[in-house]
MIDOGU-236960 format. One record per residue (C-alpha): residue number from 1; x, y negated, z; residue in one letter. Coordinates in Angstrom, 2 decimals, padded with zeros to 5 digits, always signed. Example, Ala and Ser with C-alpha at 12.3 -4.5 7.8 and 13.67 -1.06 7.14 Angstrom:
<recs>
1,+012.30,+004.50,+007.80,a
2,+013.67,+001.06,+007.14,s
</recs>
This chain:
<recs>
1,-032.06,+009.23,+003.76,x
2,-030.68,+005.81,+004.85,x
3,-028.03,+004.90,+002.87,x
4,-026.60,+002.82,+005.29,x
5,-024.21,+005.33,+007.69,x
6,-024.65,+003.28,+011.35,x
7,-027.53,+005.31,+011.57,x
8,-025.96,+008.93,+010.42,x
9,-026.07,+010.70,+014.10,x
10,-023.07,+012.80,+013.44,x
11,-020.99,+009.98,+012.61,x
12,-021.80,+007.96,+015.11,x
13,-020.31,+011.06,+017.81,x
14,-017.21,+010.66,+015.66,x
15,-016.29,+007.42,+016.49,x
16,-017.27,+007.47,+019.99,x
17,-014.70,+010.52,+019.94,x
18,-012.07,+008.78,+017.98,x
19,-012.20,+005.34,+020.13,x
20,-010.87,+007.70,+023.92,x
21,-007.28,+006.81,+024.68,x
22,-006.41,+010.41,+025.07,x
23,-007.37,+011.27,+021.38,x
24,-005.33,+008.20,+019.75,x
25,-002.21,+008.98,+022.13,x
26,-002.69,+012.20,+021.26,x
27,-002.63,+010.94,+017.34,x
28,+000.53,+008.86,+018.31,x
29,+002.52,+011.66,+019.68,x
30,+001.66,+013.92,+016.39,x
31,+002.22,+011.16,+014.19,x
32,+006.29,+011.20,+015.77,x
33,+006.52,+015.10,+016.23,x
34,+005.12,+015.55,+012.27,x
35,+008.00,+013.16,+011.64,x
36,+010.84,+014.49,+013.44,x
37,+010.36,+018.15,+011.87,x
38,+010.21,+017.06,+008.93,x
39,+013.20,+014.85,+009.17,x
40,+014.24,+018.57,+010.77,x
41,+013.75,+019.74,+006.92,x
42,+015.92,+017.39,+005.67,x
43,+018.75,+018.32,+008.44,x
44,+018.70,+021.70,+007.96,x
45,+018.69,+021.49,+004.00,x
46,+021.94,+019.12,+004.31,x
47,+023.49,+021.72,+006.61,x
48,+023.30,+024.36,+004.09,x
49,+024.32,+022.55,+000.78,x
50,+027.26,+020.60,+003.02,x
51,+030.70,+022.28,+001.95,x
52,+031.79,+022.40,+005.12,x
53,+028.81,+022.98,+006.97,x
54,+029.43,+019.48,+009.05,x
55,+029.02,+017.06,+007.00,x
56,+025.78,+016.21,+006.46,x
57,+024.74,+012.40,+004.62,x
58,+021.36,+012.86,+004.63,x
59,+019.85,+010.08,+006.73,x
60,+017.92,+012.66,+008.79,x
61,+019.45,+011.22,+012.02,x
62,+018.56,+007.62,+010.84,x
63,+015.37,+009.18,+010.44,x
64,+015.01,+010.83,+013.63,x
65,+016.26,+007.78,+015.41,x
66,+013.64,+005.54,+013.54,x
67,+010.44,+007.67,+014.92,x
68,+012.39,+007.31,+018.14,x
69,+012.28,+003.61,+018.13,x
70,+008.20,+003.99,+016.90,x
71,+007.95,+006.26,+020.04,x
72,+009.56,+003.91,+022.69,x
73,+007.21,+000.70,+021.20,x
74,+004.12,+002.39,+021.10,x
75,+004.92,+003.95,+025.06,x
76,+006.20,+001.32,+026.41,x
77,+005.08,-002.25,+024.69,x
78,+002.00,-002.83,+026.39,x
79,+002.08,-006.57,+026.69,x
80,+003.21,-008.49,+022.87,x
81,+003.07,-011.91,+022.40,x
82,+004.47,-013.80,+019.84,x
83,+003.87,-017.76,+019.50,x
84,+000.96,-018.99,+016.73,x
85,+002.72,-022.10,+014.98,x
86,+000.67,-023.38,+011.82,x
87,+003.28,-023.37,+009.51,x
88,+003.60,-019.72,+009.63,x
89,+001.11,-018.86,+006.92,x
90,+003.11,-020.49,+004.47,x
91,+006.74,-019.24,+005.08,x
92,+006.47,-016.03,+003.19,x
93,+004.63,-017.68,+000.04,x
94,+008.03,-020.27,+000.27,x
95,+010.02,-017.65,+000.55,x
96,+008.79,-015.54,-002.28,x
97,+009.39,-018.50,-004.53,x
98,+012.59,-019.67,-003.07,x
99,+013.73,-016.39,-004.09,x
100,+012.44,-015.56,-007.64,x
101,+013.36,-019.91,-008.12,x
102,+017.00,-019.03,-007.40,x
103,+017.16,-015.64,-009.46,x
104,+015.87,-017.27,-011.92,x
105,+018.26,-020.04,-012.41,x
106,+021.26,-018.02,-011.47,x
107,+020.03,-015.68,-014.85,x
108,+019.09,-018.91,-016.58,x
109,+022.55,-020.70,-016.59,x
110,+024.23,-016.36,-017.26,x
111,+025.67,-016.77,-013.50,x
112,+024.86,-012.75,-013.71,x
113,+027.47,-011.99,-010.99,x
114,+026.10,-014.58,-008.57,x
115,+022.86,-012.93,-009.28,x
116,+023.89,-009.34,-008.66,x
117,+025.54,-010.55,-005.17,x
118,+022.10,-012.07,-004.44,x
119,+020.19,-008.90,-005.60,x
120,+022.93,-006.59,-003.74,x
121,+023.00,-008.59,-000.64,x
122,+018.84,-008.29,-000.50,x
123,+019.18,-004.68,-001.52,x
124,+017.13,-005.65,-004.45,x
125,+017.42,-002.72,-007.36,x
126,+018.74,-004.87,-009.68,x
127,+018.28,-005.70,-013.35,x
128,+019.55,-007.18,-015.97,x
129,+016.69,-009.84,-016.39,x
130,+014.23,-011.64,-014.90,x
131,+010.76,-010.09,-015.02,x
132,+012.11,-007.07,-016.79,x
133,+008.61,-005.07,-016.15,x
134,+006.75,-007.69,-018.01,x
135,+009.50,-007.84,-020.30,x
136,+009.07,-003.97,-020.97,x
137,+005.35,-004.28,-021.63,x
138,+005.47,-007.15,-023.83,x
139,+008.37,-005.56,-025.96,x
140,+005.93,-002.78,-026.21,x
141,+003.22,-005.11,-028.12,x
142,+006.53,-007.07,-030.13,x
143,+007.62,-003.60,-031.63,x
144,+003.89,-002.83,-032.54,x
145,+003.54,+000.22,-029.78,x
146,+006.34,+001.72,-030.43,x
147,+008.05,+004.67,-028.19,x
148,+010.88,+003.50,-027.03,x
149,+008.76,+000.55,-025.06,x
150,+005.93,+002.63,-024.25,x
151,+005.05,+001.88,-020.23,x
152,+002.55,+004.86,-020.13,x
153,-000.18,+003.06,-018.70,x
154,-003.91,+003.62,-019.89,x
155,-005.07,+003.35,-023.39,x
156,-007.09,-000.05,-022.68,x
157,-003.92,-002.07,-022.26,x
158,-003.43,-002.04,-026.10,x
159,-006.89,-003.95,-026.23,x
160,-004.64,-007.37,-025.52,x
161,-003.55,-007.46,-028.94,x
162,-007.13,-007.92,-030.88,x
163,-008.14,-009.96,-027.99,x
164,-005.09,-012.38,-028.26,x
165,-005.46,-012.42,-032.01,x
166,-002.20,-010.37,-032.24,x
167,+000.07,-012.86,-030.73,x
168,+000.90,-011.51,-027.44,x
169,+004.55,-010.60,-027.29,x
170,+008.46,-011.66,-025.43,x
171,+007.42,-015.30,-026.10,x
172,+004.80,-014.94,-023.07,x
173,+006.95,-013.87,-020.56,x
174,+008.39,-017.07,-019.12,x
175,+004.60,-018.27,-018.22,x
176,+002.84,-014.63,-017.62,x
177,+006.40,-014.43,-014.92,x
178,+005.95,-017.43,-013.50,x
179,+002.19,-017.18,-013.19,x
180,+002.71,-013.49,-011.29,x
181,+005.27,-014.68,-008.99,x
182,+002.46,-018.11,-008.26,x
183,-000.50,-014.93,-007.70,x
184,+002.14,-012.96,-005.44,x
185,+002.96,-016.46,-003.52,x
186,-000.78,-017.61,-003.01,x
187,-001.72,-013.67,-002.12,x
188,+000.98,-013.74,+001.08,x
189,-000.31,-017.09,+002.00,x
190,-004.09,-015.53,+001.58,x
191,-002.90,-012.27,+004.00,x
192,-001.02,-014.38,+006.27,x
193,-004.51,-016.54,+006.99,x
194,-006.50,-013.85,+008.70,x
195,-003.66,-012.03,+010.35,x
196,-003.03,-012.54,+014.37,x
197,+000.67,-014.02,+015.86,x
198,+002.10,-010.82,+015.40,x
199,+001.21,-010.05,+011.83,x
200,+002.28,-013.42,+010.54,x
201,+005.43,-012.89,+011.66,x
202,+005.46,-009.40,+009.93,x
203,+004.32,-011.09,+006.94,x
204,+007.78,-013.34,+006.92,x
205,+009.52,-010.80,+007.70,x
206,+008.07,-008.56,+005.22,x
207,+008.47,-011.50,+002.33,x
208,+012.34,-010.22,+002.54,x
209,+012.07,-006.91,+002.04,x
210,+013.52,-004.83,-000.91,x
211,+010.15,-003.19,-001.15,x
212,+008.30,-006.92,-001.49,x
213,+011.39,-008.47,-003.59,x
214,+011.48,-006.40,-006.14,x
215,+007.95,-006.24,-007.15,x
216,+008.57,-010.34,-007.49,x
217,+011.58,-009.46,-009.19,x
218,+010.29,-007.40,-011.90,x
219,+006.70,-008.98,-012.39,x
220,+005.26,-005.32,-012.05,x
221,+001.19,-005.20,-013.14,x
222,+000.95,-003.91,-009.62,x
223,+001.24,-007.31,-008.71,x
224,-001.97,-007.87,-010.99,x
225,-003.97,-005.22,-008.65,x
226,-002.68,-006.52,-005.29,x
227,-003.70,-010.23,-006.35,x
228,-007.09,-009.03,-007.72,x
229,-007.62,-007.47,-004.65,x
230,-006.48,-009.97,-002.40,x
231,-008.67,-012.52,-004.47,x
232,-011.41,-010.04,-004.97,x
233,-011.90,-009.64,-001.03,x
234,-011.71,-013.03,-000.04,x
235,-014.24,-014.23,-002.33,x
236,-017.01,-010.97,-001.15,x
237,-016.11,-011.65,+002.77,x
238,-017.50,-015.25,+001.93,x
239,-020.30,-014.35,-000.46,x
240,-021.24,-010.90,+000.42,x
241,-024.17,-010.63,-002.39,x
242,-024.55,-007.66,-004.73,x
243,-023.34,-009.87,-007.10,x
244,-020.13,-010.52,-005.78,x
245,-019.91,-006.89,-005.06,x
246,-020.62,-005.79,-008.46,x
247,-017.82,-008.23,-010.04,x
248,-015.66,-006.75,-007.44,x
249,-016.42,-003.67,-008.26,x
250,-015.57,-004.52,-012.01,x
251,-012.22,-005.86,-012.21,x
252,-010.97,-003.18,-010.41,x
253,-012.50,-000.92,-013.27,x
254,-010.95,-003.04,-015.71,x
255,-007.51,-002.82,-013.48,x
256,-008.11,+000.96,-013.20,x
257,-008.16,+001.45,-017.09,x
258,-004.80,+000.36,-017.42,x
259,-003.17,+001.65,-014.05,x
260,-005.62,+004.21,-012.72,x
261,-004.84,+004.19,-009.06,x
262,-006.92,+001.12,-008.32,x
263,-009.92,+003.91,-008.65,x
264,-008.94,+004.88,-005.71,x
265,-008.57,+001.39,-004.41,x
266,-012.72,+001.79,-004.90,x
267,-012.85,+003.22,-001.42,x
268,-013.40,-000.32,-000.42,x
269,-017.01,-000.95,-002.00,x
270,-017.56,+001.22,+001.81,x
271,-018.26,-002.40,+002.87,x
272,-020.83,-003.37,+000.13,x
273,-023.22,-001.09,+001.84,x
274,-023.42,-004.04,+004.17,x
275,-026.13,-005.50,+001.68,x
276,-029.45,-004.65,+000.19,x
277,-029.21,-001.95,-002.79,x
278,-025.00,-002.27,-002.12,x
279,-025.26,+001.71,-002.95,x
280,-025.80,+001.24,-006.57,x
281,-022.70,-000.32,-006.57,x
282,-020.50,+002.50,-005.13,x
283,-022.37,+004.83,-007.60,x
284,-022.08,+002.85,-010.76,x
285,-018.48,+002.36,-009.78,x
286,-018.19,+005.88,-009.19,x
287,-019.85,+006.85,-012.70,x
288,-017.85,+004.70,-014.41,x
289,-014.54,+005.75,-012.90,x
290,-015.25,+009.45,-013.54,x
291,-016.70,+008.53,-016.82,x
292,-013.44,+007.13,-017.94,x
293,-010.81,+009.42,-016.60,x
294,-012.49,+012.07,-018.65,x
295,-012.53,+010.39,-021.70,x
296,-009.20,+009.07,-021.74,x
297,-008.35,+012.28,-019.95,x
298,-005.10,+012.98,-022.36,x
299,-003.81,+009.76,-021.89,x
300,-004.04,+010.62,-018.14,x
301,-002.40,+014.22,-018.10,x
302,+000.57,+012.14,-020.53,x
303,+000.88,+009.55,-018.01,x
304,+000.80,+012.09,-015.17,x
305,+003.61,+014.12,-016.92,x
306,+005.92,+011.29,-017.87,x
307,+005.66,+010.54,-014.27,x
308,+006.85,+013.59,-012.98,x
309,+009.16,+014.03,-015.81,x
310,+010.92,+010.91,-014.52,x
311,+010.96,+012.10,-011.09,x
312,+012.65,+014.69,-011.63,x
313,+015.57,+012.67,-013.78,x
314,+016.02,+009.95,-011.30,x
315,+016.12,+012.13,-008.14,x
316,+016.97,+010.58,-005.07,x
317,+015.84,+007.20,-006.41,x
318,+014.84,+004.15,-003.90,x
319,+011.46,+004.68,-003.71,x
320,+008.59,+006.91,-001.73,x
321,+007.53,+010.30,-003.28,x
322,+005.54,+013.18,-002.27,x
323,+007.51,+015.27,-005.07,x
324,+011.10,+013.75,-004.46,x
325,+010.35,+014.53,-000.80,x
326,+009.47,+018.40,-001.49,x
327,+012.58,+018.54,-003.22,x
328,+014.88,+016.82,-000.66,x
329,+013.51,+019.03,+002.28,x
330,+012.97,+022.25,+000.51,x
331,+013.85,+022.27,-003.16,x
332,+011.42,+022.69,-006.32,x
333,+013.37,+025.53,-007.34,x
334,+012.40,+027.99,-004.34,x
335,+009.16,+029.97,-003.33,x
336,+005.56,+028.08,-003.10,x
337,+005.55,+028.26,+000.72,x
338,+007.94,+026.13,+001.69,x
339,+006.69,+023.53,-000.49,x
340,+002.87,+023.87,+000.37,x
341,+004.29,+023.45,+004.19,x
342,+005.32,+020.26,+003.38,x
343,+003.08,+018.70,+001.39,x
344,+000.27,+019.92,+004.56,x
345,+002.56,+018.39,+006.96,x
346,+002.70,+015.34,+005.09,x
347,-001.24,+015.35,+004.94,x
348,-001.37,+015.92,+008.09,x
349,+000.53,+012.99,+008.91,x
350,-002.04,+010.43,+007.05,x
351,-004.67,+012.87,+009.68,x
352,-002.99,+011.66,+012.76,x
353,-001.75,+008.32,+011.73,x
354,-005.88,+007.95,+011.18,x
355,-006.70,+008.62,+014.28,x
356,-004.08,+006.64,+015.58,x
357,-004.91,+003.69,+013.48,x
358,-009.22,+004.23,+013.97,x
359,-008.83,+004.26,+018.24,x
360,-006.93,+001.30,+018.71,x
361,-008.15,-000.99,+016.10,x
362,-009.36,-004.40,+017.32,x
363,-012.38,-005.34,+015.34,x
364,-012.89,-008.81,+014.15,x
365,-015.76,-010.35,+015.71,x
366,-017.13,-012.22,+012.56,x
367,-018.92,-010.28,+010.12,x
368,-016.70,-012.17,+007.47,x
369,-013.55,-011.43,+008.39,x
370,-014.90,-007.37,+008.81,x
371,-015.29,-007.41,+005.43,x
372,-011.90,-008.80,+004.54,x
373,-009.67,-007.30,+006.92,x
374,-011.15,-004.12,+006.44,x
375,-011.40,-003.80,+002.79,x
376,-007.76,-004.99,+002.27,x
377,-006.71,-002.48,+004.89,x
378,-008.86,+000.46,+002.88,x
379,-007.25,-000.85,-000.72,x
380,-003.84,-001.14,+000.48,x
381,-003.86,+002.48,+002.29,x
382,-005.66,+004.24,-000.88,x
383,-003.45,+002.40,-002.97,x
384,-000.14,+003.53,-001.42,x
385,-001.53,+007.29,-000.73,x
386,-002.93,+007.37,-004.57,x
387,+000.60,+006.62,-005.86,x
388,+002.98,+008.53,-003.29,x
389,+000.88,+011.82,-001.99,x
390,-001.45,+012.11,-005.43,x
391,+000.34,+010.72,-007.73,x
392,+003.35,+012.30,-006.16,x
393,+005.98,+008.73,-006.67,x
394,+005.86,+005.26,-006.02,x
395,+008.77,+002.87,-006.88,x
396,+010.04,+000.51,-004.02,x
397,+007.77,-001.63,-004.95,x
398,+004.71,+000.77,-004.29,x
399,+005.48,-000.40,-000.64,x
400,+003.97,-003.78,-000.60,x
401,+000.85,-002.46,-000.86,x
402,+000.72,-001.63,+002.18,x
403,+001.24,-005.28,+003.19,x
404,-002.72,-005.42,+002.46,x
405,-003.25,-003.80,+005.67,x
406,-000.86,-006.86,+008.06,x
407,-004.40,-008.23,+009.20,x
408,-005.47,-005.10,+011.14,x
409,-002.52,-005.77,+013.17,x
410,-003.22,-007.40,+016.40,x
411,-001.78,-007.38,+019.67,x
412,-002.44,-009.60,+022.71,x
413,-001.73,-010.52,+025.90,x
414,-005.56,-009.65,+027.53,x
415,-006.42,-006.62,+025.21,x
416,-005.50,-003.39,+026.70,x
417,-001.51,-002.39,+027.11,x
418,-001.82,+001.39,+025.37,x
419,-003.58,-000.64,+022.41,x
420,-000.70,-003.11,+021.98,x
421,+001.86,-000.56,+022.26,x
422,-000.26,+001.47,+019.13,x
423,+000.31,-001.47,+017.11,x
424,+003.50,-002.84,+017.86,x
425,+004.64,+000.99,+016.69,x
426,+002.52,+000.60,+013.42,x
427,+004.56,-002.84,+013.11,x
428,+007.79,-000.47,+012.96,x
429,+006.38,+002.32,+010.79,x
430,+005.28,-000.79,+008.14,x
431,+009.11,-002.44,+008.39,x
432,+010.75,+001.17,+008.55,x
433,+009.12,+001.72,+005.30,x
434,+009.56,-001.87,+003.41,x
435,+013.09,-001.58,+004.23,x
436,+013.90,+001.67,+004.32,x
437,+013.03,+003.18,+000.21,x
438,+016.89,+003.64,-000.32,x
439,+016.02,+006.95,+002.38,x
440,+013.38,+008.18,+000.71,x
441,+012.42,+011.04,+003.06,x
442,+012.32,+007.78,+005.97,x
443,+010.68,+005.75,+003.57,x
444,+007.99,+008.23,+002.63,x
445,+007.05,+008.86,+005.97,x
446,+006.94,+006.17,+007.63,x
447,+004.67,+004.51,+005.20,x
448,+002.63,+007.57,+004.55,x
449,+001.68,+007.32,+008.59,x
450,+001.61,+003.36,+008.44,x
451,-000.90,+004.29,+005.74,x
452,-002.88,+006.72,+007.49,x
453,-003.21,+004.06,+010.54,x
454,-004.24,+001.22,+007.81,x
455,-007.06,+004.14,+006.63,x
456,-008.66,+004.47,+010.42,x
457,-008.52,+000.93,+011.01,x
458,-009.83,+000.19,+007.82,x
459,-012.70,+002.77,+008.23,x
460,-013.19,+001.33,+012.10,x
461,-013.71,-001.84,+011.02,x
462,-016.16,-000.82,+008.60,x
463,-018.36,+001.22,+010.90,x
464,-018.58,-001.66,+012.83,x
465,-019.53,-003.80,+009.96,x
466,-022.61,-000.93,+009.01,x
467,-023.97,-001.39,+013.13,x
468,-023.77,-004.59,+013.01,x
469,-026.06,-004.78,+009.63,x
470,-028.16,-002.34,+011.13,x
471,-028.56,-004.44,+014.30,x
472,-029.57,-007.59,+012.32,x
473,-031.62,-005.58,+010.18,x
474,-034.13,-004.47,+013.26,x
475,-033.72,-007.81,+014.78,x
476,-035.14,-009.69,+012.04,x
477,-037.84,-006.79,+011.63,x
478,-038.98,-007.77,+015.04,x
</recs>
């Protein structure tokens, strides 16, 4: 069988399906009416535990008003744009280290309150220190693995101690902070290149979001995984070998050893089929993946259950959760059915944000900018569903993943108006959702749909990509 899937007959009467009007408006309108009853949930759950029965500070109606907002852009928008200057790329890179420059001399000269008004004014979770993720891990290697410091990630990250000869420890965190907050500038400037007007301007607005912020702020090892990724696909869009592939393909191993969720981020090699013998990448990656889950499988179910555990302390805590969402709507405490009901609707949501997202994609016309715009929109969708739907939570900062997927956004003035209108509403699911993770029933879906759209696109784009391939392949055989 070819391995390449242009050619798979079935698939090919998918997308021709997918790409009417009728079936992505009809993915729009089920993409709002999933969200409403569900923000329904939420309503009637408030109504019940209220004391009076009246009272109800929920953030359903915020909710419910949000969708509405989604519903008017994507009905009535049908002509967006937005003016192109160059400097744009290179706002959100200045602001990202405008901010973390000012945090960190407000902490640097103990001007703590200062600080806190800065972090409370950007509805930034605050801390009491700069880089306090970093600072976690690296107290974990100063106290020789201890418990208390323990960050719960895979076994492999304990591998940095032989390799740095037992040095690593608090004394890197200046430089390791600083370098992550340089990778999270350069990787803003890097999505802000290949996006259109519109999604430049998301991308600023974006760079001053709590969701964005705080992931700066804290020098998470997500920040690791969205740079390699960022890095990753820019270098295989430009040299799209099975070499390039294959070290692609590595690092996020390596990445998913330590975090596990950029597995999923795999979903991406998709595009690697684009060259001769790409398969054996997907499979080795697969192999390996599989291969390693299972034999660090304890460390896995410990990771998984600390998660949940945590969950389950913190409550309603900013952030996006398929679990904290169950619980806010219908409880953990009650009968299976309710729960199953909306953990399916929430599925169904990534459905029919999918097909949404997959009919009114614009395709790059260059084969190179497929690749990147595509993969990054596959990444940042499997990223953000891995953490908040499998995983079941996703701190605020789980949220800028989704930024991967700004490129796929494009509206313009000649393209069609029902196409514009689909993405200026995925342009309010993506802010809804940056801004939003102190609701985290709004949060949650919004960017669980925003994902969903970032998956079609994503998989659009890349069955474009495969007929192209195919189309040079029988060329040149001629």
């Amino acid at each position: 069988m070819n391995p390449n899937p242009a050619t798979w007959p079935w698939l090919v009467r998918v997308d021709v399906v997918l790409r009417k009007r009728i079936i992505v408006t009809a993915g729009f309108l089920s993409v709002v009416a999933i969200g409403i009853a569900l923000f329904g949930l939420r309503w009637q759950r408030g109504l019940v535990e209220s004391s009076d029965g009246l009272t109800t500070n929920t953030g359903a109606r915020a909710g419910v008003i949000g969708l509405l907002l989604v519903l008017v852009a994507g009905l009535a928008v049908s002509k967006l744009r937005l003016r192109n200057l160059r400097f744009l790329v290179f706002v959100p890179g200045a602001v990202t280290l405008g901010f973390a420059s000012v945090a960190g001399l407000l902490f640097a000269t103990n001007r703590l309150d200062t600080a806190y008004g800065l972090y409370g004014g950007l509805q930034v979770l605050r801390s009491d220190k700069l880089f306090s993720d970093t600072h976690w891990v690296l107290s974990w290697f100063e106290c020789d693995f201890c418990e208390r410091w323990d960050p719960h990630y895979g076994p492999t990250l304990a591998w940095l101690e032989p390799l740095t000869g037992g040095g690593i420890g608090l004394g890197w965190l200046l430089p390791i902070g600083v370098g992550l907050v340089a990778a999270a500038a350069v990787s803003s400037w890097m999505l802000a290149v290949p996006s259109s007007p519109t999604g430049r301007w998301v991308m600023i607005l974006a760079s001053v979001s709590p969701a964005w912020l705080l992931l700066v702020d804290r020098a998470n090892a997500d920040l690791v995984i969205l740079g390699a990724c960022v890095i990753g696909a820019w270098f295989a869009a430009r040299q799209p070998t099975l070499l390039s592939w294959s070290l692609f393909a590595s690092g996020l191993w390596v990445l998913g050893t330590i975090k596990y969720f950029p597995f999923a981020m795999g979903l991406l090699l998709l595009f690697a089929l684009g060259v001769r013998r790409g398969w054996w990448v997907i499979v080795g990656f697969l192999i390996a993946s599989v291969g390693y889950v299972l034999l660090a499988w304890d460390s896995y179910i410990r990771s998984s259950e600390w998660n949940a555990t945590a969950i389950l302390v913190l409550g309603d805590f900013p952030a996006y959760g398929r679990i904290q969402t169950v619980d806010l709507l219908v409880g953990l405490d009650g009968s299976a059915g309710p729960q199953v009901l909306v953990v399916a609707m929430l599925a169904f949501l990534v459905l029919t944000g999918l097909v949404m997202g997959y009919g009114s994609t614009q395709v790059p016309p260059r084969a190179r900018n497929q690749i990147l715009v595509g993969a990054l929109a596959l990444a940042g969708a499997v990223a953000f569903l891995g953490k908040v739907l499998w995983g079941g939570f996703g701190f605020m900062y789980s949220g800028a993943f989704l930024l991967l997927a700004v490129p796929v956004i494009v509206t313009s003035s000649k393209g069609p108006g029902w196409r514009n209108g689909m993405n200026a509403a995925a342009v309010l699911l993506l802010l809804i959702a940056l801004f939003s993770a102190y609701n985290t029933v709004l949060a949650t879906v919004t960017g669980v749909a925003f994902a969903g759209f970032a998956l079609g696109a994503g998989l659009r784009i890349a069955f474009t990509y495969w007929q192209s391939v195919e189309y040079r392949v029988e060329k040149e055989a001629v």
